[in-house]
Structure formats: C-alpha cells, structure tokens
N, CA, C and O atoms as CSV, one atom per row, in Angstrom:
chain,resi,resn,atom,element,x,y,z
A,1,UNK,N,N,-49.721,-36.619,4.275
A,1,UNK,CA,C,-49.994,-35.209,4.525
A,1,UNK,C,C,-51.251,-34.806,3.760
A,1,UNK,O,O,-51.398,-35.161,2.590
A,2,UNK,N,N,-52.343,-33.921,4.533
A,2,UNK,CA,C,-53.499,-33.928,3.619
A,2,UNK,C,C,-53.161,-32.819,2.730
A,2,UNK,O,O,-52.154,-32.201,3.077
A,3,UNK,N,N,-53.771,-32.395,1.627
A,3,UNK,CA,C,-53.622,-31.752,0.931
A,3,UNK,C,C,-53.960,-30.133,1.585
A,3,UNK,O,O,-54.836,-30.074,2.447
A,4,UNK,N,N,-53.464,-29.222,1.286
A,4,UNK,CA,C,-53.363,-27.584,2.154
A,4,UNK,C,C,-53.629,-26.740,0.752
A,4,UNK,O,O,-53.145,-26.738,-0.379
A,5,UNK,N,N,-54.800,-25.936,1.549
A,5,UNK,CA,C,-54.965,-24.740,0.052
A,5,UNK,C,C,-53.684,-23.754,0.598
A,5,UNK,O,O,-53.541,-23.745,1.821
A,6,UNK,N,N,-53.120,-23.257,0.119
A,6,UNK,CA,C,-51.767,-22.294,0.295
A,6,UNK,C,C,-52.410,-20.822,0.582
A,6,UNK,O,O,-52.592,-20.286,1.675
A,7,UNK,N,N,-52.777,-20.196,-1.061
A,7,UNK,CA,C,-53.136,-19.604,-1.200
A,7,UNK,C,C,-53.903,-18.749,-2.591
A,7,UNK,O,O,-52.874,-18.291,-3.087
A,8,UNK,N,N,-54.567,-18.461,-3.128
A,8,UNK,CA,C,-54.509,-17.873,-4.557
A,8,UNK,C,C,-54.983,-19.712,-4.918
A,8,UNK,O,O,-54.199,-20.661,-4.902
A,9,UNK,N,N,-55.720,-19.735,-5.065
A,9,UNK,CA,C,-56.135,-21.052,-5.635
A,9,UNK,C,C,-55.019,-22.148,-5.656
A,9,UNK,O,O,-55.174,-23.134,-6.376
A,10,UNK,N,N,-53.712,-21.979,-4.755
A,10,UNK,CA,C,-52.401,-22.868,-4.913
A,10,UNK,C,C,-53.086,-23.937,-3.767
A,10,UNK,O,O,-53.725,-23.764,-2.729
A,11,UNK,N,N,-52.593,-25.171,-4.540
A,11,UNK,CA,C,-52.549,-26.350,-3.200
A,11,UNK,C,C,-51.311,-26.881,-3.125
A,11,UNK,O,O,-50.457,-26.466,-3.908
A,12,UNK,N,N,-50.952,-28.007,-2.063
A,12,UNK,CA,C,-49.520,-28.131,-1.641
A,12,UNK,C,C,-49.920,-29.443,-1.464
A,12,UNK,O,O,-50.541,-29.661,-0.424
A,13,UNK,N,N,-49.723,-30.380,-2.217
A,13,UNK,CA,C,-50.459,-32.060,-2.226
A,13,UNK,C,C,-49.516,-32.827,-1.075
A,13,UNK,O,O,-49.974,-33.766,-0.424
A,14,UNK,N,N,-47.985,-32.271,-0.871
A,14,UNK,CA,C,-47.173,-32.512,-0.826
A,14,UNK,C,C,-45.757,-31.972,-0.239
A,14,UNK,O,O,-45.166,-31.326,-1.104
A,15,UNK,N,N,-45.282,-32.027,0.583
A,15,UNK,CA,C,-44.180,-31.299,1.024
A,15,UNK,C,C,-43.527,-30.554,0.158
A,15,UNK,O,O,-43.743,-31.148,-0.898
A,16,UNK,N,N,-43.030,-29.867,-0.028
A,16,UNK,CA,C,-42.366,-28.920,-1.235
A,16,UNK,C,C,-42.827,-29.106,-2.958
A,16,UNK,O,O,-42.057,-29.097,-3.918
A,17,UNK,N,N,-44.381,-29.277,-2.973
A,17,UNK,CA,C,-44.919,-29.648,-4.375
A,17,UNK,C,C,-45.642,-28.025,-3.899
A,17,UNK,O,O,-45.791,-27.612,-2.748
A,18,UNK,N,N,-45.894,-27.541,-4.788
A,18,UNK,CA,C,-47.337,-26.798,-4.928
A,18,UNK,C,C,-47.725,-26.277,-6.506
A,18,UNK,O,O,-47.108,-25.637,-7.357
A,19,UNK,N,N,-49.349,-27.020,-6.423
A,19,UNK,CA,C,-49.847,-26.895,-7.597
A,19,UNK,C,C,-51.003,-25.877,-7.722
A,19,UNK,O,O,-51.498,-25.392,-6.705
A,20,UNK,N,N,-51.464,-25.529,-9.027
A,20,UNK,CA,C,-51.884,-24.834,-9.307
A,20,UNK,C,C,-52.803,-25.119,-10.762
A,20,UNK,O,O,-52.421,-26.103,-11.394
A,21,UNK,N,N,-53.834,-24.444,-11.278
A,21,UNK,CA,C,-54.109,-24.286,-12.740
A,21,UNK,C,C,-54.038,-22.594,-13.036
A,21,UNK,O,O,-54.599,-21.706,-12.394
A,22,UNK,N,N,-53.243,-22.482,-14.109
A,22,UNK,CA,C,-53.227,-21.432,-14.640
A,22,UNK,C,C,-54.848,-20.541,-15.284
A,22,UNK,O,O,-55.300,-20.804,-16.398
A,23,UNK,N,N,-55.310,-19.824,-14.623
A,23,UNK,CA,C,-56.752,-19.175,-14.655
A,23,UNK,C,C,-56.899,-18.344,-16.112
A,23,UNK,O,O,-57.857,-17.755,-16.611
A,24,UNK,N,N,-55.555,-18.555,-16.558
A,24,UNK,CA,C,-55.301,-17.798,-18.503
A,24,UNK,C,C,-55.804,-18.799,-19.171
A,24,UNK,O,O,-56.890,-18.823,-19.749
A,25,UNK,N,N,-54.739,-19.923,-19.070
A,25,UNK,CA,C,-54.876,-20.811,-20.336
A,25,UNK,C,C,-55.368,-22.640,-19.704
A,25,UNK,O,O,-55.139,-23.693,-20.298
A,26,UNK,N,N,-56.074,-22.458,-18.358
A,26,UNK,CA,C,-55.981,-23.951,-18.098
A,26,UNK,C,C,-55.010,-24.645,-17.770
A,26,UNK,O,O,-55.115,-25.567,-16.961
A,27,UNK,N,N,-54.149,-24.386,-18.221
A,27,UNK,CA,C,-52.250,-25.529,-17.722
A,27,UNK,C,C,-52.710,-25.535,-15.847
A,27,UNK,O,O,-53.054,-24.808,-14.915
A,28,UNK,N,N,-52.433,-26.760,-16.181
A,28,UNK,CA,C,-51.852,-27.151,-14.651
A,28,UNK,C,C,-50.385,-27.013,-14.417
A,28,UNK,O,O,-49.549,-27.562,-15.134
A,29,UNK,N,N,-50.021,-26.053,-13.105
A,29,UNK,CA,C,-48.361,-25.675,-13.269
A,29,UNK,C,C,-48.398,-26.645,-11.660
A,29,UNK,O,O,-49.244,-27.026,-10.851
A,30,UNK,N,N,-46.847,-26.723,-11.863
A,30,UNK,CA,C,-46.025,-27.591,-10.306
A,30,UNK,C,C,-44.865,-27.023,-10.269
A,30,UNK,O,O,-43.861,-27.013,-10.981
A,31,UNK,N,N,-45.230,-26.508,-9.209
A,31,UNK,CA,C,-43.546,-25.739,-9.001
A,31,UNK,C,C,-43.376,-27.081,-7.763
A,31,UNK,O,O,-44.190,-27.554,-6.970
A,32,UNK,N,N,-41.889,-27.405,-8.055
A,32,UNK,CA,C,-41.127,-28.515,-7.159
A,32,UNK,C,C,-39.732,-27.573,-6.582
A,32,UNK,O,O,-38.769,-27.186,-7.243
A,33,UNK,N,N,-40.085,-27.331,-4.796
A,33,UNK,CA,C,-39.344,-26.790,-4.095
A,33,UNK,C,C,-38.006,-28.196,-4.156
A,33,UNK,O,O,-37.883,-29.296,-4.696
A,34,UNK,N,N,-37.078,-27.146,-3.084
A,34,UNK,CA,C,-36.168,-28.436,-3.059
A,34,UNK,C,C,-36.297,-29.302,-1.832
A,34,UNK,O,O,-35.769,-30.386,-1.585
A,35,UNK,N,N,-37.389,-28.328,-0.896
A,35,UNK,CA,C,-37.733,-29.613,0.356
A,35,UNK,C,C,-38.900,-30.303,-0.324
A,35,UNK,O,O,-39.983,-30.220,0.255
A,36,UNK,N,N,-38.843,-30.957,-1.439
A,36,UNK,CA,C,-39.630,-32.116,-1.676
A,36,UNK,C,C,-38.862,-33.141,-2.176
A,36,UNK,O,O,-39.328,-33.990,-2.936
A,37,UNK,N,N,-37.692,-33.124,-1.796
A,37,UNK,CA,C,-36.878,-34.410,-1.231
A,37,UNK,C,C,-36.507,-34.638,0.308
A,37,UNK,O,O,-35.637,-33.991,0.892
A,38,UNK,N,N,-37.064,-35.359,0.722
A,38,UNK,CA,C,-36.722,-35.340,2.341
A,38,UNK,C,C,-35.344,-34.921,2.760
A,38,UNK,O,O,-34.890,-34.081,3.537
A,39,UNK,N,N,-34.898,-35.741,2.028
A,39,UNK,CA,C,-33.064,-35.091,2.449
A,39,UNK,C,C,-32.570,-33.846,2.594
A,39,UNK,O,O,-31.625,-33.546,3.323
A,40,UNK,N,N,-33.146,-33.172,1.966
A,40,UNK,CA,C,-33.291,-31.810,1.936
A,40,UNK,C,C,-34.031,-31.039,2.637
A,40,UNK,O,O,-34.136,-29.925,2.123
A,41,UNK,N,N,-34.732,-31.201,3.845
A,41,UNK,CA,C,-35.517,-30.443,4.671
A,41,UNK,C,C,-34.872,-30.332,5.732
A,41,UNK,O,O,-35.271,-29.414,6.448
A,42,UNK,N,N,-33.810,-31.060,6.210
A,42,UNK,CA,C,-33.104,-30.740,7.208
A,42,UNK,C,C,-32.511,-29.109,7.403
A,42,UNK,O,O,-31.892,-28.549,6.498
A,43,UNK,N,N,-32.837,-28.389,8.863
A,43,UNK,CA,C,-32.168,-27.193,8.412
A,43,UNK,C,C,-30.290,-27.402,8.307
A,43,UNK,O,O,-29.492,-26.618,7.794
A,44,UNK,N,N,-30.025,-28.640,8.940
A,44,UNK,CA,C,-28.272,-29.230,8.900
A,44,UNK,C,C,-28.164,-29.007,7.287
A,44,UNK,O,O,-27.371,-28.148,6.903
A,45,UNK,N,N,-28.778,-29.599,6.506
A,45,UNK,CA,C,-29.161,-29.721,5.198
A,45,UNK,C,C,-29.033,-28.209,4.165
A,45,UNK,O,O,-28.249,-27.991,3.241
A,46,UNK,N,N,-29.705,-27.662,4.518
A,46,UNK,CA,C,-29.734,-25.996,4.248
A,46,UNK,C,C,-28.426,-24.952,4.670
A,46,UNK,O,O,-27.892,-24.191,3.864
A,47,UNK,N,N,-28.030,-25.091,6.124
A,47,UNK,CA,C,-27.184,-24.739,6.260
A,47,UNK,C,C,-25.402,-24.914,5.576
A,47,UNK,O,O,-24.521,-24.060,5.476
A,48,UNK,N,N,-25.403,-26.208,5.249
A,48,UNK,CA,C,-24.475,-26.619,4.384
A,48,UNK,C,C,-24.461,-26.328,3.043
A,48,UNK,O,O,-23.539,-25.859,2.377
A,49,UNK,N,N,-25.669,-26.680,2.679
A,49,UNK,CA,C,-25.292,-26.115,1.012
A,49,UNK,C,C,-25.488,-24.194,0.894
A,49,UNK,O,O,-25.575,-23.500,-0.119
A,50,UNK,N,N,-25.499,-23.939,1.813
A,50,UNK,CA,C,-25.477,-22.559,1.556
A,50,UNK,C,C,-24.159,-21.828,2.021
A,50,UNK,O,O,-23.643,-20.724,1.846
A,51,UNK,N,N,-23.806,-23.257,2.855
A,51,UNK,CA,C,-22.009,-22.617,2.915
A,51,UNK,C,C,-21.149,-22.408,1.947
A,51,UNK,O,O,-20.907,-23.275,1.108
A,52,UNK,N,N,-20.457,-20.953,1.951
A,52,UNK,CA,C,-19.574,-20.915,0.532
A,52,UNK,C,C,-20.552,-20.491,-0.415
A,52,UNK,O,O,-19.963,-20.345,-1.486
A,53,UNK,N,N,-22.102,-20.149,-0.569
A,53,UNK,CA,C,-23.074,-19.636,-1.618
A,53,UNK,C,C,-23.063,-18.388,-1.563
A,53,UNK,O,O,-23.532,-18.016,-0.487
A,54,UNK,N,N,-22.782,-17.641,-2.146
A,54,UNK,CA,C,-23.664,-16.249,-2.120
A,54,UNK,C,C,-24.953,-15.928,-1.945
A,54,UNK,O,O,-25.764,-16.381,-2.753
A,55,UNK,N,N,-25.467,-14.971,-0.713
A,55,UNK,CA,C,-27.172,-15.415,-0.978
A,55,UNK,C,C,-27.871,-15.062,-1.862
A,55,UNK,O,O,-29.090,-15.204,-1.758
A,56,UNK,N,N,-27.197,-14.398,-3.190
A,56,UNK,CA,C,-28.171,-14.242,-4.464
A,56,UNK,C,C,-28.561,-15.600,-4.701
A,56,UNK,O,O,-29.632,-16.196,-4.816
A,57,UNK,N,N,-27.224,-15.926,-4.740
A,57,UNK,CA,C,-27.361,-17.026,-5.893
A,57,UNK,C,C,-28.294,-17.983,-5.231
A,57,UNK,O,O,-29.417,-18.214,-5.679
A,58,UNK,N,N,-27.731,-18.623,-3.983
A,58,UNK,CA,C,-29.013,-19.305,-2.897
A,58,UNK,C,C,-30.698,-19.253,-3.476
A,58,UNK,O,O,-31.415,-20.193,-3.821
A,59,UNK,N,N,-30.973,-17.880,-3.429
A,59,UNK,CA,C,-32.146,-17.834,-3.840
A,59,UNK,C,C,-32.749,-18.016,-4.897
A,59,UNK,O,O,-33.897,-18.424,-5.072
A,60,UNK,N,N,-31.770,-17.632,-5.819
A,60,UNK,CA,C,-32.512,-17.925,-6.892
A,60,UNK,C,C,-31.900,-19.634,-7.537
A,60,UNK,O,O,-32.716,-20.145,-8.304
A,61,UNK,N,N,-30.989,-20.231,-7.363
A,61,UNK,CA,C,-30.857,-21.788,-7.296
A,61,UNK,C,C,-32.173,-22.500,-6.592
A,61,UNK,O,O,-32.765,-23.429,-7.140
A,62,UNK,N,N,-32.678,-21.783,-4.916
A,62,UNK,CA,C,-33.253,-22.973,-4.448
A,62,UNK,C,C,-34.501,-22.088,-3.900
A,62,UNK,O,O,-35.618,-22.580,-3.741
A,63,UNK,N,N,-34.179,-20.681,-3.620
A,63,UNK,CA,C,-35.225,-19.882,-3.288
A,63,UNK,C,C,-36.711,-19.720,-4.230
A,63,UNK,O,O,-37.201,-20.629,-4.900
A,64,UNK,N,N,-37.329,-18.175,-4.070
A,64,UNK,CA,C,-38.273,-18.175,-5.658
A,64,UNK,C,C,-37.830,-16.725,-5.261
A,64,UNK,O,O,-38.728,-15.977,-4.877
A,65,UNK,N,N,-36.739,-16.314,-5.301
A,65,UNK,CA,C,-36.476,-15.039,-5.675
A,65,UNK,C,C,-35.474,-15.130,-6.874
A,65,UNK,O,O,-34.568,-15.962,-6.941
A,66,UNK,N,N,-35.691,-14.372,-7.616
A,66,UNK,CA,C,-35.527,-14.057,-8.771
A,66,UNK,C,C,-34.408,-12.737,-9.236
A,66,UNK,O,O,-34.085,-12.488,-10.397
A,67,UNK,N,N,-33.998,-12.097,-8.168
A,67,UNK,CA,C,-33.593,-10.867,-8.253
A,67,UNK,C,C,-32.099,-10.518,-9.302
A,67,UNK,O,O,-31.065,-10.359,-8.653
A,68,UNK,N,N,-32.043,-10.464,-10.020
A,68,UNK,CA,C,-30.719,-10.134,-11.386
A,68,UNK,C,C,-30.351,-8.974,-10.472
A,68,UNK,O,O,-30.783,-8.411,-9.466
A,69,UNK,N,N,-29.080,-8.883,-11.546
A,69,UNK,CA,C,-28.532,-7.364,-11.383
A,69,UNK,C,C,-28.231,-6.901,-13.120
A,69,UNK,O,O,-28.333,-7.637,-14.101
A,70,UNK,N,N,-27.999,-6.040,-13.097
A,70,UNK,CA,C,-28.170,-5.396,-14.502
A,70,UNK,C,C,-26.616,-5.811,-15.084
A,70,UNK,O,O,-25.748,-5.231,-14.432
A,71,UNK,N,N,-26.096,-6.653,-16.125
A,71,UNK,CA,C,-24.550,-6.697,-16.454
A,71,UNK,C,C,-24.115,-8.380,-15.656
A,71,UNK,O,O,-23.024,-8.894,-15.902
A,72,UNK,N,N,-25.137,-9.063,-14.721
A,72,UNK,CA,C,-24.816,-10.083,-14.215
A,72,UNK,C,C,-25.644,-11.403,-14.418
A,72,UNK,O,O,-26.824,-11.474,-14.077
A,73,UNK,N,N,-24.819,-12.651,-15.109
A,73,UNK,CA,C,-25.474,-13.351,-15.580
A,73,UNK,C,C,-26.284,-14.064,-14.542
A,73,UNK,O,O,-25.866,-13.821,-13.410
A,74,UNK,N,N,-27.327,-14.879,-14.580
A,74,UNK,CA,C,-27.951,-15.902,-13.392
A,74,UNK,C,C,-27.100,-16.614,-13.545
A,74,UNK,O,O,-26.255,-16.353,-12.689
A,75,UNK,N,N,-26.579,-17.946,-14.571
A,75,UNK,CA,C,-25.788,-19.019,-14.459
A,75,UNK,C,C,-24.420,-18.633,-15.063
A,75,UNK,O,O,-24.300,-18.393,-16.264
A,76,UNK,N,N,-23.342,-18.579,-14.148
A,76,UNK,CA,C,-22.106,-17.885,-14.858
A,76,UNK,C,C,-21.396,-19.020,-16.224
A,76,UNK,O,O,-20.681,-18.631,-17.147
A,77,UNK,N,N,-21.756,-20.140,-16.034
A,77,UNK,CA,C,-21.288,-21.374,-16.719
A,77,UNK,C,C,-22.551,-21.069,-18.405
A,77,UNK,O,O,-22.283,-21.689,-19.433
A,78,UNK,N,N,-23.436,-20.372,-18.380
A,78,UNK,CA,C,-23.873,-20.181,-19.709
A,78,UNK,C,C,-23.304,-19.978,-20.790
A,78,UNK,O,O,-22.478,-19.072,-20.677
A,79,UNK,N,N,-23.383,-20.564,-22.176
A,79,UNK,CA,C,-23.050,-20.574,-22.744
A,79,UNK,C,C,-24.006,-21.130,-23.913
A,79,UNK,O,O,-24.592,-22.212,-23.876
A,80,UNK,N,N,-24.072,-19.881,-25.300
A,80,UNK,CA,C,-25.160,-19.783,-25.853
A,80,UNK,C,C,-25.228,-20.929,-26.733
A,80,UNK,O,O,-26.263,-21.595,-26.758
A,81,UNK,N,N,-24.091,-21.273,-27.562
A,81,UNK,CA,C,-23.395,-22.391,-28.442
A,81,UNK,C,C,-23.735,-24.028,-27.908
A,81,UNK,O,O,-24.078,-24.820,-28.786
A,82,UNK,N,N,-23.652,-24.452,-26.674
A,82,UNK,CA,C,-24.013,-24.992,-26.112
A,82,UNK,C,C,-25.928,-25.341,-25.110
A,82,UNK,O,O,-26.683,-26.292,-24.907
A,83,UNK,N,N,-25.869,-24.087,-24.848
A,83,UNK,CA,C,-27.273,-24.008,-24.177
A,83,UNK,C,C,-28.855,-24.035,-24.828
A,83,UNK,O,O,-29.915,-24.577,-24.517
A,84,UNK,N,N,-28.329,-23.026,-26.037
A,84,UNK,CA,C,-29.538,-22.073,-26.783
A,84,UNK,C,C,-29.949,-23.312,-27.693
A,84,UNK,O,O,-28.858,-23.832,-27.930
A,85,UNK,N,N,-30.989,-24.121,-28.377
A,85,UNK,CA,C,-31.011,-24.625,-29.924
A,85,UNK,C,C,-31.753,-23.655,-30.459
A,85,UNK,O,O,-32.677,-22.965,-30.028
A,86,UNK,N,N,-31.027,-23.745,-31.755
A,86,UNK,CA,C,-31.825,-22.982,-32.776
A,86,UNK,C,C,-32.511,-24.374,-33.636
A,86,UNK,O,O,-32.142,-25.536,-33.812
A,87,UNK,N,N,-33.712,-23.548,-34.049
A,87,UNK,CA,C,-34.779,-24.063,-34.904
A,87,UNK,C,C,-35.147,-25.048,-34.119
A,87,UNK,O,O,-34.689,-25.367,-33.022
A,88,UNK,N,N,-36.300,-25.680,-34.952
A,88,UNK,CA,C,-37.053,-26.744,-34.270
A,88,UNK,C,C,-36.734,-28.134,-33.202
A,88,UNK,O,O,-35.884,-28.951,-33.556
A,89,UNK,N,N,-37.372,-28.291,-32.083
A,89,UNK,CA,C,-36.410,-29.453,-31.553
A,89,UNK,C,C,-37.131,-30.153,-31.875
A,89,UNK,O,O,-38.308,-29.918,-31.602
A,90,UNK,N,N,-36.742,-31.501,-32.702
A,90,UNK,CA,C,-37.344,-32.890,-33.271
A,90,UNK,C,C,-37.766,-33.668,-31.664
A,90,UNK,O,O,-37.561,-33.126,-30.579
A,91,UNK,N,N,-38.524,-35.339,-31.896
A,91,UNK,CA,C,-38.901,-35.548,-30.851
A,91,UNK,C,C,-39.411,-36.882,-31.976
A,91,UNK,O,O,-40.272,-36.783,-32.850
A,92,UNK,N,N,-38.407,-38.376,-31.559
A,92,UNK,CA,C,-38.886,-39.163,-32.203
A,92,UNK,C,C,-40.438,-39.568,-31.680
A,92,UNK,O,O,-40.912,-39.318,-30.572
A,93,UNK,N,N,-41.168,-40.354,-32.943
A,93,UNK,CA,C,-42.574,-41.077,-32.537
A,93,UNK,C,C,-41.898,-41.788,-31.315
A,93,UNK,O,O,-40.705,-41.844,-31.014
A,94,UNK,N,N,-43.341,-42.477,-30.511
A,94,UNK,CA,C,-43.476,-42.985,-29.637
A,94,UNK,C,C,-42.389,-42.367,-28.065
A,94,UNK,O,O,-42.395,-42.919,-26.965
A,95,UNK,N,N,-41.787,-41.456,-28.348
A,95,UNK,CA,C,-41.546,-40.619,-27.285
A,95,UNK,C,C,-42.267,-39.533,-26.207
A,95,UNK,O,O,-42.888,-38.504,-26.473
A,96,UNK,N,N,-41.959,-40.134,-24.897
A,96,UNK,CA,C,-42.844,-38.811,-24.358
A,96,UNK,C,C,-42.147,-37.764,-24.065
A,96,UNK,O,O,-41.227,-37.847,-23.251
A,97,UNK,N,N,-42.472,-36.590,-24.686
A,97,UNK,CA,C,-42.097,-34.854,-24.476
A,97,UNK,C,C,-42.474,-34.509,-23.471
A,97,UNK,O,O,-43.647,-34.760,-23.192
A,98,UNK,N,N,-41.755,-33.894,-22.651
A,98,UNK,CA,C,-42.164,-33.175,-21.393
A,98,UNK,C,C,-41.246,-32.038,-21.571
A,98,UNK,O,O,-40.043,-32.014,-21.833
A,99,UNK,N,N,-42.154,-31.044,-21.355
A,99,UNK,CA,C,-41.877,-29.804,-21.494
A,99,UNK,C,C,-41.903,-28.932,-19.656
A,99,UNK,O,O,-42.723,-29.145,-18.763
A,100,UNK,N,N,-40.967,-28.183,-19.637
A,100,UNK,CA,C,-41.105,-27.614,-18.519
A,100,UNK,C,C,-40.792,-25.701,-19.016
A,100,UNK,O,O,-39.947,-25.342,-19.836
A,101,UNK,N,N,-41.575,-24.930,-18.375
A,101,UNK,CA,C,-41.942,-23.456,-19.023
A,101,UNK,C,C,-41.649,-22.611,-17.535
A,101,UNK,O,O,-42.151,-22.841,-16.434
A,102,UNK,N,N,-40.856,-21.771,-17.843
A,102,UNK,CA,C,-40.346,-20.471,-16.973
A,102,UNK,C,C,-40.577,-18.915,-17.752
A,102,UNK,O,O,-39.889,-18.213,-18.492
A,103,UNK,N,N,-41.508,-18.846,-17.334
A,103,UNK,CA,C,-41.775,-17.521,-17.676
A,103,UNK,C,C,-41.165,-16.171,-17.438
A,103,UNK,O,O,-40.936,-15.255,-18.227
A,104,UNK,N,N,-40.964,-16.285,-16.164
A,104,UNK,CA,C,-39.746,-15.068,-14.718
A,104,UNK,C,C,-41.027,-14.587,-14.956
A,104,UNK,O,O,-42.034,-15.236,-15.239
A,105,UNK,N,N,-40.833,-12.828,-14.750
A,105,UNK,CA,C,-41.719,-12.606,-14.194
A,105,UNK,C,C,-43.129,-11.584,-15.389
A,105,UNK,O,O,-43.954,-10.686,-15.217
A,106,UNK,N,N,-42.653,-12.460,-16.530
A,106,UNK,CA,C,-43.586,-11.731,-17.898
A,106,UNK,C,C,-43.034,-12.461,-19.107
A,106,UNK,O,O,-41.855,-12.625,-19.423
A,107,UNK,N,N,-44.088,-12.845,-19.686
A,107,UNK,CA,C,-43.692,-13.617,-21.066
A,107,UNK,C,C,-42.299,-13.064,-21.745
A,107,UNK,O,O,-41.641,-13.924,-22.331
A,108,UNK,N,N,-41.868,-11.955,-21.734
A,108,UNK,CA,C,-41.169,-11.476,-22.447
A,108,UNK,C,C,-39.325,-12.672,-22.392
A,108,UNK,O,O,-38.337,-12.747,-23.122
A,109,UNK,N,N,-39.609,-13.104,-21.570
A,109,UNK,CA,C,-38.623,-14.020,-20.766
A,109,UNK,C,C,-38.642,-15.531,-20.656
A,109,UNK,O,O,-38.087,-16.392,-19.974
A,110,UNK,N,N,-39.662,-15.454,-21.777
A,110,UNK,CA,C,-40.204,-16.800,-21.769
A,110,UNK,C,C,-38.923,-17.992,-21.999
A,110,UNK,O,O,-38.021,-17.724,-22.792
A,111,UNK,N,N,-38.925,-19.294,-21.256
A,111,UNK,CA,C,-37.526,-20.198,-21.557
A,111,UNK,C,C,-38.439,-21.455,-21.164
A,111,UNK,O,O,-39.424,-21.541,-20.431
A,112,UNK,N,N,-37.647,-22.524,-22.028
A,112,UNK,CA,C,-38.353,-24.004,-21.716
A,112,UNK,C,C,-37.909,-24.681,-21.986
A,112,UNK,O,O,-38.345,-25.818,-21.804
C-alpha cells in the first residue's frame, strides 16, 4: 500500500498505522488503529466484537472517541493499588524502554 497523506501533516504508511511528528516537540507519534491487524478489518469482525458492547465503550476501546461521563469510570476493572506506580519506575541496563504517552485531550491528563 503506498503511503497516503491523511491529513494535517498525518501519513498512513499502512492500513490502520497513522503517523505523524509532533510540530511542539519533534516526537514522532503512531497511533495503531485496530484494523492494522488484518483479522480485524472484516466488517463480520466488527460486528461481533461489538455484540454485547455498549457503544461508549466501543469507541473509546477501539474508536478515537473519547467521550466520559462525569461520575463514570473509562475502565470499570481500575484499580489504583494495582494500576497507578508511585515513584520512580527503575529500568535495568541494557534494557529497551518503550514508552507509550496519552495525553486525551490536554496535558492535564497526561498517562504513560
């Protein structure tokens, strides 16, 4: 597939890839849809896992909508004790760190 400018300086190298450089700080970002597994582009495919979903949740699991409600968690299985670390996360030598960064929709929300 040749590479497609999207839009906004976004390219799409790739079936459900689309990349970008951040015009703030330089980062190159990749948002990975979920039709960038073939298996998953089927609309048979879509239609099933959305059976039994709520379409909030749909969207924001596989969509890029984002939409909360005020009093309602995104992942009901959260749990801070488990989820959250406090203080520094170590990272032995010779390991590679990969970091992945969700902003939503303003730093203030920043998670990684």
């Amino acid at each position: 597939m040749e590479e497609l400018v999207v839009k906004d300086n976004k390219f799409r190298p790739l079936e459900g890839i689309t990349e970008w450089v951040n015009k703030f700080n330089g980062f190159t970002c990749i948002d990975l849809a979920y039709t960038a597994d073939p298996e998953k582009r089927s609309d048979e495919w879509r239609i099933n896992s959305q059976a039994g979903m709520p379409k909030a949740e749909w969207d924001r699991e596989y969509g890029n909508s984002w939409i909360v409600y005020d009093g309602k968690p995104i992942y009901q299985d959260y749990k801070e004790i488990i989820h959250l670390v406090k203080g520094n996360i170590q990272a032995s030598r010779k390991q590679r760190l990969i970091s992945g960064y969700d902003a939503g929709p303003n730093d203030v929300y920043l998670a990684w």
